[in-house]
N, C-alpha and C positions, 0 to 999 in steps of 0.2 A: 460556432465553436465556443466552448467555455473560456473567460479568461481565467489566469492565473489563480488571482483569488475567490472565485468560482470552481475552482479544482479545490483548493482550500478546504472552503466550506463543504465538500463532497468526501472529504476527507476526513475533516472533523465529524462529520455526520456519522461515517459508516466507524468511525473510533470510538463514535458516544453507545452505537447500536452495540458494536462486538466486545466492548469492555475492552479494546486495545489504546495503547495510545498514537494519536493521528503523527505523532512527531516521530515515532518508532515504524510508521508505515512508510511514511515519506523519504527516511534515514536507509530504513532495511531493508524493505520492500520494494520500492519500488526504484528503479533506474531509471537516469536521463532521458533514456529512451521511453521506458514506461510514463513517465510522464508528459512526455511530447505528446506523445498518442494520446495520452487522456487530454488536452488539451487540441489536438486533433481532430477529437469526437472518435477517437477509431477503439479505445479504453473506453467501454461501456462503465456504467454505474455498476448494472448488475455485474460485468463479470469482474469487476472491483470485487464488486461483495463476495464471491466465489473463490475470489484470489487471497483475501485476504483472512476467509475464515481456513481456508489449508493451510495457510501461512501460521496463522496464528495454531492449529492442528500439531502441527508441524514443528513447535518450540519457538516460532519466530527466531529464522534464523535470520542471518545478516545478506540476504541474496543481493541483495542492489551492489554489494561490494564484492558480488563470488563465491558468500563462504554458507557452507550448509549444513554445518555443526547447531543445535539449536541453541539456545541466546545464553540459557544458562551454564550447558555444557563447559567443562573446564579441560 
């Protein structure tokens, strides 16, 4: 199982690849729960990478807190 800052790095990785930022993945994307998992091994890389380009598709909205307005929306 990955430790924490092995998630990190997996993080920053797939933020350098998609032009997001890994801080706005961790914030908005993804939940406590989401991140357990990845930390679990049960949150694959790949379906990270899946997850996070709809996300980012998507307007990046604020999911990890509930809301599904995209980032910039007012």
């Amino acid at each position: 199982m990955p430790t924490k800052q092995e998630c990190q790095k997996i993080l920053f990785k797939i933020g350098i690849e998609l032009g997001v930022s890994p801080k706005l993945i961790a914030t908005r994307l993804l939940s406590e729960d989401d991140k357990q998992d990845m930390m679990n091994g049960d949150l694959t890389t790949e379906a990270l990478i899946c997850h996070v380009k709809v996300w980012k598709e998507n307007g990046m909205p604020d999911y990890a807190n509930g809301k599904t307005e995209p980032m910039n929306h007012h």
